[in-house]
C-alpha positions in Angstrom: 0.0 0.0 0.0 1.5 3.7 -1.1 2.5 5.6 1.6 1.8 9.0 1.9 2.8 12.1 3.8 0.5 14.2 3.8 -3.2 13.9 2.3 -2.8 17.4 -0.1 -0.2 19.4 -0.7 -1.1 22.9 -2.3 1.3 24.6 -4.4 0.9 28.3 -4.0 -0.7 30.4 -0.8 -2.6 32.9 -3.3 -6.7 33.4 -2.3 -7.7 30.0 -3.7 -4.7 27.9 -2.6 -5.8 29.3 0.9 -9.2 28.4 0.5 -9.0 24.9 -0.8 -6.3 24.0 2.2 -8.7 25.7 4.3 -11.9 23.5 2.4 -9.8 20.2 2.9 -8.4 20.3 6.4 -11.4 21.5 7.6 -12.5 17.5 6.6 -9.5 16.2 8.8 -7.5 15.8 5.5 -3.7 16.7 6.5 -2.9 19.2 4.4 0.6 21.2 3.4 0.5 24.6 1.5 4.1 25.0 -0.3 5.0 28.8 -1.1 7.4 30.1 -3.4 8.1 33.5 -1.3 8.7 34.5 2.1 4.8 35.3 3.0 1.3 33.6 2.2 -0.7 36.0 -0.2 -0.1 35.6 -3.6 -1.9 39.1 -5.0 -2.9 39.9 -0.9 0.6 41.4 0.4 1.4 44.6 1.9 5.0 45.8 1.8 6.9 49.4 2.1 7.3 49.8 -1.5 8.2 53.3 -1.4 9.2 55.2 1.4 9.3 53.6 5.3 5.9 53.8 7.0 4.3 54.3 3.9 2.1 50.6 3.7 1.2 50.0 -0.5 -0.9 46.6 -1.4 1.4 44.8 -4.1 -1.6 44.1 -6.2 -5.4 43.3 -4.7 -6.5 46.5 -2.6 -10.5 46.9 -2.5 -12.2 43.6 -1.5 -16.1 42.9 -2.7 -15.4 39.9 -3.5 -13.8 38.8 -0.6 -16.6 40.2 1.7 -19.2 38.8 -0.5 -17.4 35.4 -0.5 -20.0 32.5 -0.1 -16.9 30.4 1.4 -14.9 33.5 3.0 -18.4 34.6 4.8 -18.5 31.1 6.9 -14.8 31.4 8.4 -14.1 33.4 11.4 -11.5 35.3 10.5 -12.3 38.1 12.5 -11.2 36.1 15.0 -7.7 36.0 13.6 -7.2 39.9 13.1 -9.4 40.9 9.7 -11.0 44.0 10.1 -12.9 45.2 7.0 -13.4 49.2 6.9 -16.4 50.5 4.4 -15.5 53.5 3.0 -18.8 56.3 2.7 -18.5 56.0 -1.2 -17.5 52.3 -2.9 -16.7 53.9 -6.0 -16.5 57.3 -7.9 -16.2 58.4 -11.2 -15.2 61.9 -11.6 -15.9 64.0 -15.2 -14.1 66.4 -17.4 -16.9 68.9 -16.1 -16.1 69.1 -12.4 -19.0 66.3 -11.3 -18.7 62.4 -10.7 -20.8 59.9 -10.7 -21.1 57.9 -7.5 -21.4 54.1 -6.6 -22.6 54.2 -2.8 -23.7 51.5 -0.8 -27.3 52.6 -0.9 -28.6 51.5 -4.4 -31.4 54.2 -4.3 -28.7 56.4 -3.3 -26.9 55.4 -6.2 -29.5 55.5 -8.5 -30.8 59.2 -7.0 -27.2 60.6 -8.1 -27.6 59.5 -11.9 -30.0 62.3 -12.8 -32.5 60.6 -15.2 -31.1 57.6 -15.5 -32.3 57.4 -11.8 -34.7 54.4 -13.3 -32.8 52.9 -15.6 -30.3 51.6 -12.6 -33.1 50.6 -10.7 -34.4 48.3 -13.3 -30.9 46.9 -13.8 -29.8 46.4 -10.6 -32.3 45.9 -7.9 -33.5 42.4 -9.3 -29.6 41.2 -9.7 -29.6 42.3 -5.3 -32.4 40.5 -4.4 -31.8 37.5 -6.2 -28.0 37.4 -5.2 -28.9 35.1 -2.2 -30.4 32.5 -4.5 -28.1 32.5 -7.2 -24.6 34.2 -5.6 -23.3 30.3 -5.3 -23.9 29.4 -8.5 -22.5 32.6 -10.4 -18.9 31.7 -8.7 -19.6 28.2 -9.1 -18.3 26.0 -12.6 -20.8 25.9 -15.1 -23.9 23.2 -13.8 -27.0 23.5 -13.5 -28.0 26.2 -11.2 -30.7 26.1 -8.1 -32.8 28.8 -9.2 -33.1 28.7 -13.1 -35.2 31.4 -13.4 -33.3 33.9 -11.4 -29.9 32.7 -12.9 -31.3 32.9 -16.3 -32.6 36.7 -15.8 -29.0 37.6 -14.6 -27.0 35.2 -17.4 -29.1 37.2 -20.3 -27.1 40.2 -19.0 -23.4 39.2 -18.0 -23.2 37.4 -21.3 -24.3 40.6 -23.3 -21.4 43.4 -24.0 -20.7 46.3 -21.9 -21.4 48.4 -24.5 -24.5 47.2 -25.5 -25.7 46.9 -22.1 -24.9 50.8 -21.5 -27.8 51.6 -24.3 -29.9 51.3 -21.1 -28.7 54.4 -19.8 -29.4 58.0 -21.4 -26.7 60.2 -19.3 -23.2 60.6 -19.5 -22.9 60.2 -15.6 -25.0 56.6 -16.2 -22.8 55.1 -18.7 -19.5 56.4 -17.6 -20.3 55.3 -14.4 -21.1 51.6 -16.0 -18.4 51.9 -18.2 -15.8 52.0 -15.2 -17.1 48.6 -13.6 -17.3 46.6 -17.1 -13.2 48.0 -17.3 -12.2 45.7 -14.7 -13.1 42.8 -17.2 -10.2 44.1 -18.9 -11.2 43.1 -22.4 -12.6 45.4 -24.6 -16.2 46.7 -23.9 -17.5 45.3 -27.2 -17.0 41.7 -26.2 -19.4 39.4 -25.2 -19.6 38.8 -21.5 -18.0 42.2 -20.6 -20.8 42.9 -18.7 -20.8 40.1 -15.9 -18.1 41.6 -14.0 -19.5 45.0 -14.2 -23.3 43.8 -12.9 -21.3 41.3 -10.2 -19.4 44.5 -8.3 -22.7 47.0 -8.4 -24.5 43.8 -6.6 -21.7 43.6 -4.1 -21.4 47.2 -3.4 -25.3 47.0 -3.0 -24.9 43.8 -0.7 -21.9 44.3 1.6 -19.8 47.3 0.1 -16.4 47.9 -1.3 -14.0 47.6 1.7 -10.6 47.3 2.5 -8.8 45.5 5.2 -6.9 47.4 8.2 -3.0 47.2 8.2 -3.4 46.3 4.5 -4.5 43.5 2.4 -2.0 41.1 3.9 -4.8 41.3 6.9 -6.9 38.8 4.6 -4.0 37.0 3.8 -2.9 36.4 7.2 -6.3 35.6 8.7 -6.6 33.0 6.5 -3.6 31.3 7.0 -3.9 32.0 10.7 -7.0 30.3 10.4 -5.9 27.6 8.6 -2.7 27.0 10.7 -5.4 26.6 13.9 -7.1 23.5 12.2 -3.5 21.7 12.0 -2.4 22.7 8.5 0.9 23.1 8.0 2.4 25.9 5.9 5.9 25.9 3.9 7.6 29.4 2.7 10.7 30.1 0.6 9.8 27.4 -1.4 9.8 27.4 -5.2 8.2 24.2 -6.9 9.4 23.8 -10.4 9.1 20.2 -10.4 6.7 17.4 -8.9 10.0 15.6 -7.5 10.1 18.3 -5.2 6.9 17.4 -3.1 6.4 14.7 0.0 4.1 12.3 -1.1 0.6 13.0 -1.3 -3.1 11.4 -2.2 -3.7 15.0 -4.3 -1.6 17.8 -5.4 -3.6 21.4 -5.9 -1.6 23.6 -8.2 -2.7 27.4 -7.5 -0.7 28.3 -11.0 -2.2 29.0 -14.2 -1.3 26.5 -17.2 1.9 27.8 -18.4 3.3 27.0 -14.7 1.4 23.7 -14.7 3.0 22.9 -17.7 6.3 23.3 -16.5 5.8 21.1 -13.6 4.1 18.8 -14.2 3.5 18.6 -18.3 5.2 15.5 -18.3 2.4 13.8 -16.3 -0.4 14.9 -18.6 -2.0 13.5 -21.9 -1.4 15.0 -25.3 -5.2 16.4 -25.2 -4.8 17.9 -22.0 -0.8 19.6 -22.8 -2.3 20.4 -26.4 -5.4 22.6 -24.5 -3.7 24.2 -21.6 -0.7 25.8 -24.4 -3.9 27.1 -26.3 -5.2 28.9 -23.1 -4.7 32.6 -23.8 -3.7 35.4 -21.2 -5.6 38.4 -21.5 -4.4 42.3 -21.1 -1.5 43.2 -18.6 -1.2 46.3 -15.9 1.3 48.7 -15.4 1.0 49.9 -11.8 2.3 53.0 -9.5 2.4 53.2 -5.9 2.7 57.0 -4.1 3.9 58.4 -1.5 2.1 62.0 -0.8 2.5 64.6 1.7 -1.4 65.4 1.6 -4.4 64.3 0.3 -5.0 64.0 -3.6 -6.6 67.5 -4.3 -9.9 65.7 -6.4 -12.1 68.4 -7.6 -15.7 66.4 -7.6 -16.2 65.9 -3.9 -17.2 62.8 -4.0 -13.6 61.6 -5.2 -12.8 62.3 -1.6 -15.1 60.1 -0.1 -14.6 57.2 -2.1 -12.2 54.1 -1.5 -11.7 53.4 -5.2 -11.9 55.6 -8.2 -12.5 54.9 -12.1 -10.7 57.8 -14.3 -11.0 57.6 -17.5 -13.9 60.1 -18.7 -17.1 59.1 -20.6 -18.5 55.8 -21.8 -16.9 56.2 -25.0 -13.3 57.1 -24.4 -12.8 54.7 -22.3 -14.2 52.2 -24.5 -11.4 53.3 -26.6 -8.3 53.1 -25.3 -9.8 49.5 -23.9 -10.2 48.5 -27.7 -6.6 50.0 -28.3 -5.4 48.0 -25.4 -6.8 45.0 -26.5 -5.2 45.6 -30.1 -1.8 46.0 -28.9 -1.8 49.6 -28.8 -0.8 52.2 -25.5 -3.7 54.8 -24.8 -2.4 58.6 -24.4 -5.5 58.5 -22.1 -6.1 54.5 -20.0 -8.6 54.0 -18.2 -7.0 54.3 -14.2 -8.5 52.2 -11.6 -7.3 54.0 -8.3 -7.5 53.5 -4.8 -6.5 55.3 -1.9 -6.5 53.3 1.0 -4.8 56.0 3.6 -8.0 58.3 3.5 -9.8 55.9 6.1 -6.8 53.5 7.6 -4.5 55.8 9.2 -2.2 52.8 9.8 -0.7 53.0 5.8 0.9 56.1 5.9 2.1 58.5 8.9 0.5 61.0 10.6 -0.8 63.7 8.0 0.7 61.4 5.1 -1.0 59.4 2.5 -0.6 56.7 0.0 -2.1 56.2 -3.8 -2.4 52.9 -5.9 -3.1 52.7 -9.1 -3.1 50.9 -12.3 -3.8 51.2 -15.9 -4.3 48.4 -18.7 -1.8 47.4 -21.3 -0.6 45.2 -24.1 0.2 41.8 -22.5 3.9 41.4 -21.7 4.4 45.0 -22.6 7.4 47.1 -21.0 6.3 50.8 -21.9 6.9 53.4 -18.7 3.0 54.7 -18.3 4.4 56.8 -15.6 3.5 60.4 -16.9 0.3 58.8 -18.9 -1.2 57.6 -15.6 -0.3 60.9 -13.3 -1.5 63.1 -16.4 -4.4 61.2 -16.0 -5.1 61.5 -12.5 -4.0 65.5 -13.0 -6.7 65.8 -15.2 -9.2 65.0 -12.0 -6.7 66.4 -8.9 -4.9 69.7 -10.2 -1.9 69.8 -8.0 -1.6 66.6 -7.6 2.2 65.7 -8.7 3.4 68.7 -6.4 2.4 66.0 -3.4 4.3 63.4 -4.9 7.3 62.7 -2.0 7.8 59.0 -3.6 6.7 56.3 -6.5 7.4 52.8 -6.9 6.2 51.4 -10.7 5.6 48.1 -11.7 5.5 47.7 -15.6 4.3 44.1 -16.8 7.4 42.3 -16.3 8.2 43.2 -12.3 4.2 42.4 -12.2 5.3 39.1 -13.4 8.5 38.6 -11.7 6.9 39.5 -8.4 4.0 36.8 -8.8 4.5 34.2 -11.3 0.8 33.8 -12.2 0.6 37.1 -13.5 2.3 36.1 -17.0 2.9 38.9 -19.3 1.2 41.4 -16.2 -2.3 39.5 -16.5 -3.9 39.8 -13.0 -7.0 37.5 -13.4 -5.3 34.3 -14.0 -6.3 34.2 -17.9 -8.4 36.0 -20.4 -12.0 35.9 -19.0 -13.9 36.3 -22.5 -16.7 34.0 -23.4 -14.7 31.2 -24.4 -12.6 30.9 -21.4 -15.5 31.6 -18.8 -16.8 28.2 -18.4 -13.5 26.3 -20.3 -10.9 27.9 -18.0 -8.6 26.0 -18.5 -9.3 23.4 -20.5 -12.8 21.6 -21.5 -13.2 19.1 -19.4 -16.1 17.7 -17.0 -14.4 18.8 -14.0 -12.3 21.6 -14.9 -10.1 21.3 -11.8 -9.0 17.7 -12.5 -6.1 17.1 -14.9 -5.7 14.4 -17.0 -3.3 12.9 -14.7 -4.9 11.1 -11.5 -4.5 13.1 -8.1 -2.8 16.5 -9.8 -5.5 19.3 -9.9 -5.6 23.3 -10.7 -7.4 25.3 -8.2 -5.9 28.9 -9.3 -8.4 31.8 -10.7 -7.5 29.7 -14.4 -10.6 28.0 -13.4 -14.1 28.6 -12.5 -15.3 31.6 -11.6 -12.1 33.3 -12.8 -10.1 36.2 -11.2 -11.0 37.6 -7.9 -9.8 37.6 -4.5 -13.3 35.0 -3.4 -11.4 32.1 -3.0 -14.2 30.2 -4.7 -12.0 28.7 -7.2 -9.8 26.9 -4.6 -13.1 26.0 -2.8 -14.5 24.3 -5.7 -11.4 22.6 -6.7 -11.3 21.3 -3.2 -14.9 19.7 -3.3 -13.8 18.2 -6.5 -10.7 16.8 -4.3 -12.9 15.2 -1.7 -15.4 13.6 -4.1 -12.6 12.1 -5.9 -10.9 11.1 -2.7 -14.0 9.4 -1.1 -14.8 7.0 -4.0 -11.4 5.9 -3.9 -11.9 4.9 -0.2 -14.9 2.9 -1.1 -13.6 1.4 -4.2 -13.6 -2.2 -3.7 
């Protein structure tokens, strides 16, 4: 009879390797998480990237997914040091004209703010919030047949439709710029075909729980979690970089948080033609160039509401940022990128000192691409806060390759584990019945290359791990 050392072993501590070495020990499995760096995290670290005392998340920052987690919400990791803090405004979008449009918690608030497309959001999103209890587990869940048809159906109709044609709903410039800004962080262009499901999936969370942010920094998830799972008797290994299966203890399962082209590399040997021949064909979508500040005051936002807000969307109207996302998406550099910022110090006094703030931000580009978007970004966040380089005491950049270098999932600068367009929603990463089985017995994938894609929910890793313990209790019983 084999002999094995440990039941799992999970390769990577990002979100989803977490929450599927959380999934399995809670079941008494004895499980080992195997990390390449020093700390647990994957995108969830917080490190002094710029100047000392001045706290900057690496990548992940604003958490609705994590709060709206359907595995995340049973875990007390409040109990191990998480504090979530809401910020008054989730999300604001300022314009050229001095005004922004708003995302609040309140979805009549919301709505209120959007002048006469007041309805219009309404009709949109109210259904998608009332139904989110019934059919929240299935949307981050692999393509099966859901609990509520009727409900999932009503929302499917809508995230598989474009951004852009979805935004013929509204009639103002503050409506569609405003939906324009949420469909972004699909990063695909807005004419694509299920552009819209992210966009419809963060208004329904900022309606449900909010856009928070952790205290201390987004390492504050990280750490709960593996706090958490450290307290059930999992065992965690750092400083360790897998590049080869020969590496590992012996174990009944093997949870890869990686995306294919790591998988590949590790393991490739193990798998069929089929299965090598699909994951090389999986296709990485648009990379980020990212810049975190150091400021001496506050970003000097004209639209009030920009100072309110945990995140903010700059880019201007519906259609110019529909634009340079099309450019993106064709290889080219936009003299005016659509910015997704967020500035954590404004309500967690711990990330900077006293009377000090910090800025992060990010705009899309070409996959693998090397371009400085320094100047394009902080023109870009002038063109909202006049004055705001003259508050600039420090700046860290990240272009596509140190994105990369710093976590090896992000190939080519792609955050979300994969392009999420409508062939790799339900296929990620490969067609199969269980697309977090490989073709080789007891090796899975559990990163956000699977179902439901990129996020920091963890509901990847929890699926994969369900998919572990099914697989794991027939072979007991096998006779």
């Amino acid at each position: 009879m084999a002999q094995y050392d440990y039941d799992a072993i999970v390769v990577g501590s990002g979100p989803n390797g977490l929450a599927a070495a959380i999934t399995l020990q809670q079941k008494g499995l004895s499980v080992l998480i195997v990390e390449a760096r020093q700390t647990v995290g994957g995108g969830m670290r917080t490190e002094e990237l710029t100047l000392p005392g001045f706290k900057h998340d690496v990548c992940s920052a604003i958490h609705p997914m994590a709060v709206n987690s359907p595995f995340f919400k049973t875990l007390p990791l409040e109990k191990f040091g998480l504090e979530y803090i809401f910020p008054e405004i989730c999300a604001a979008h300022p314009l050229d004209d001095g005004t922004a449009a708003a995302l609040f918690p309140s979805l009549t608030a919301t709505a209120s703010g959007l002048d006469t497309d007041n309805k219009a959001y309404i009709r949109l999103i109210a259904p998608l919030v009332a139904n989110w209890p019934l059919i929240g587990q299935d949307v981050l869940a692999p393509l099966s047949f859901p609990g509520k048809p009727l409900q999932m159906a009503s929302f499917g109709l809508k995230a598989l439709s474009s951004a852009s044609q979805l935004s013929k709903r509204f009639s103002t410039t503050k409506g569609k710029a405003l939906w324009a800004g949420m469909a972004a962080h699909s990063l695909q262009s807005l004419s694509s075909l299920s552009t819209s499901a992210i966009g419809l999936v963060l208004l329904t969370a900022a309606h449900l729980k909010g856009w928070p942010l952790p205290r201390g920094g987004t390492q504050s998830l990280a750490n709960a979690l593996a706090a958490y799972f450290r307290s059930l008797g999992g065992r965690i290994l750092t400083n360790t970089f897998v590049a080869s299966l020969q590496q590992l203890p012996a174990a009944k399962a093997v949870l890869f948080d990686v995306t294919p082209a790591q998988l590949l590399q590790i393991a490739g040997y193990r798998f069929s033609s089929l299965y090598k021949w699909q994951l090389k064909r999986y296709r990485y979508g648009m990379g980020v160039f990212k810049i975190d500040w150091a400021l001496d005051d506050v970003v000097p936002f004209t639209a009030p509401e920009c100072k309110k807000a945990g995140t903010l969307h700059l880019g201007g109207s519906m259609e110019e940022i529909a634009v340079s996302e099309a450019q993106v998406a064709n290889g080219i550099h936009p003299e005016k990128p659509f910015v997704l910022v967020a500035q954590q110090s404004l309500f967690d006094s711990s990330r900077a000192p006293a009377g000090k703030h910090t800025l992060w931000a990010y705009c899309h580009v070409p996959n693998g691409s090397q371009k400085n978007m320094t100047d394009i970004i902080e023109a870009q966040i002038e063109r909202y806060a006049p004055g705001f380089r003259e508050r600039i005491t420090g700046r860290h950049v990240m272009d596509t390759k140190a994105i990369e270098t710093y976590n090896s999932n992000y190939i080519g600068g792609d955050i979300n584990g994969g392009m999420m367009n409508i062939t790799q929603i339900f296929t990620r990463p490969a067609l199969r019945l269980s697309p977090f089985r490989t073709s080789a017995k007891g090796l899975y994938i559990c990163s956000s290359s699977t179902p439901p894609g990129g996020g920091v929910h963890g509901m990847c890793g929890y699926h994969a791990a369900q998919q572990v313990l099914k697989d794991l209790f027939k072979e007991r019983w096998k006779v």
